[in-house]
N, C-alpha and C positions, 0 to 999 in steps of 0.2 A: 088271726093266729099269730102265735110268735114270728120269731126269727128262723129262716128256713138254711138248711145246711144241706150239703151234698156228700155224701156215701161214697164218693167215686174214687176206686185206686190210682188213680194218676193224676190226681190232683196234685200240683207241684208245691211243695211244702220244704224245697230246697233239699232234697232228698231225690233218691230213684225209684221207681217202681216198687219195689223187694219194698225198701222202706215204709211206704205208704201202704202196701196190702200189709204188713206186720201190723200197722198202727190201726189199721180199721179192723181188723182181726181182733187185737186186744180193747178193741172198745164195744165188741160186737158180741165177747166170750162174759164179759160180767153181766149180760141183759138175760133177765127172760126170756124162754123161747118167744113167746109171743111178739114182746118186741122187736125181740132181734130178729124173727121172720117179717114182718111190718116194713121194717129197714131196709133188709136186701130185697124185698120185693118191690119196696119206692123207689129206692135210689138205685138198687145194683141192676134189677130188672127191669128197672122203669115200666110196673104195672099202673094201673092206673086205681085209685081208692076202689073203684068196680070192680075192677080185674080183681083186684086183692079179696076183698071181700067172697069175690065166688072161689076163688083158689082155697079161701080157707073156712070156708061155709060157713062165716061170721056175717052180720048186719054192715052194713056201709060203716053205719053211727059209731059201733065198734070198735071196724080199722080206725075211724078217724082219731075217736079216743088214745089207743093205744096206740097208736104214730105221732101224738103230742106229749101224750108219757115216756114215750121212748126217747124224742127228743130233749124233753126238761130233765130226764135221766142223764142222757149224754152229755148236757151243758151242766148240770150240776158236779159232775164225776169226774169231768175233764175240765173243766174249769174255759172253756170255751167251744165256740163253734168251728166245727171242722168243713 
C-alpha cells in the first residue's frame, strides 16, 4: 500500500492544538461521507479495518478500498501527507 498518514489533532505542524483540529476539519469537510467516516474511524478512533467494517456494515475489502481513496484524495487535494 501507499504512503500512510496519520489523522491525529496534535500532530505538531508548528502550530497549537486549535490549529491542527482546524486543518484536519477542512481536509475532512471536502471528502465523502464515506471516506471521511473511513478516516475518523482509523485514525481518530483508531478502529481496527474489522472494527470499521462492522460499525458500518460494509465488507472488510470495502473499508480497505475506500481508506486508500480517501487517502490518494487527501494527497492529491493537499498536495501532501499530513
Amino acid at each position: 500500500m501507499g504512503s500512510v498518514f496519520v489523522f491525529i489533532p496534535s500532530v505538531d505542524r508548528g502550530g497549537d492544538r486549535a490549529d491542527d483540529r482546524l486543518f484536519v476539519k477542512e481536509i475532512l469537510k471536502d471528502l465523502d461521507f464515506k471516506y471521511r467516516s473511513v478516516l475518523v474511524l482509523f485514525y481518530l478512533e483508531r478502529q481496527s479495518i474489522r472494527e470499521i467494517a462492522a460499525t458500518l456494515k460494509k465488507p472488510e475489502v470495502l473499508v480497505k478500498v475506500w481508506l486508500c481513496r480517501a487517502r490518494k484524495l487527501v494527497l492529491q487535494k493537499h498536495g501532501k501527507i499530513v
